[in-house]
C-alpha positions in Angstrom: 48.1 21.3 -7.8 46.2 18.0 -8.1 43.0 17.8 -9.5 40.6 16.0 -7.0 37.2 14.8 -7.8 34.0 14.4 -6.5 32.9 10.5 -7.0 29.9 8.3 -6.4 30.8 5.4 -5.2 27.6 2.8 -5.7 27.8 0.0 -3.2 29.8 1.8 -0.9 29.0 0.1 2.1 29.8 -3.2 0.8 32.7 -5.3 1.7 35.0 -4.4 -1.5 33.2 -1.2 -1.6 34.3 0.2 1.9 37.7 0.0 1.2 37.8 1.9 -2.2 35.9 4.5 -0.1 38.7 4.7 2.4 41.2 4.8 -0.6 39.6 7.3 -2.0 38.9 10.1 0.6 42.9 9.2 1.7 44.0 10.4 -1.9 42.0 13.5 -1.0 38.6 12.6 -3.3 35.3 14.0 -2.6 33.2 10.5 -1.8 29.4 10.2 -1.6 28.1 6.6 -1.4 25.0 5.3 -2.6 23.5 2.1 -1.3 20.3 0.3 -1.9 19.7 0.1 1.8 17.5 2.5 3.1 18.7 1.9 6.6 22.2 3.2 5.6 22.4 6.6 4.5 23.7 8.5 1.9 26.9 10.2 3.2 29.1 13.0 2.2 32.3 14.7 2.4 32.6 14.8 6.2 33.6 11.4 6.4 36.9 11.0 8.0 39.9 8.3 6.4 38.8 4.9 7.5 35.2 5.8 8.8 32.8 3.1 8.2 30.1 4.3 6.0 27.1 2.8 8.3 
């Protein structure tokens, strides 16, 4: 059994950012993202693979 973790990923919506998200949540990871945009949102585990985070 793997050992997944829950990560913060700070500037998550940026351009390098995004896809480390996506790499992440496709290895299985628990990804919040934190951005200092208040317009984008923090968001949580029910992101899908390859969602956009805004």
């Amino acid at each position: 059994m793997e050992n997944k973790n829950n990560i913060l990923v700070i500037g998550g919506t940026g351009k390098t950012g995004r896809k480390v998200v996506d790499r992440l949540i496709k290895a299985g990871h628990k990804v919040r993202i934190g951005s200092r945009s208040a317009s984008r949102p923090l968001i949580g585990n029910n992101q899908k693979p390859g969602q956009r985070a805004y």
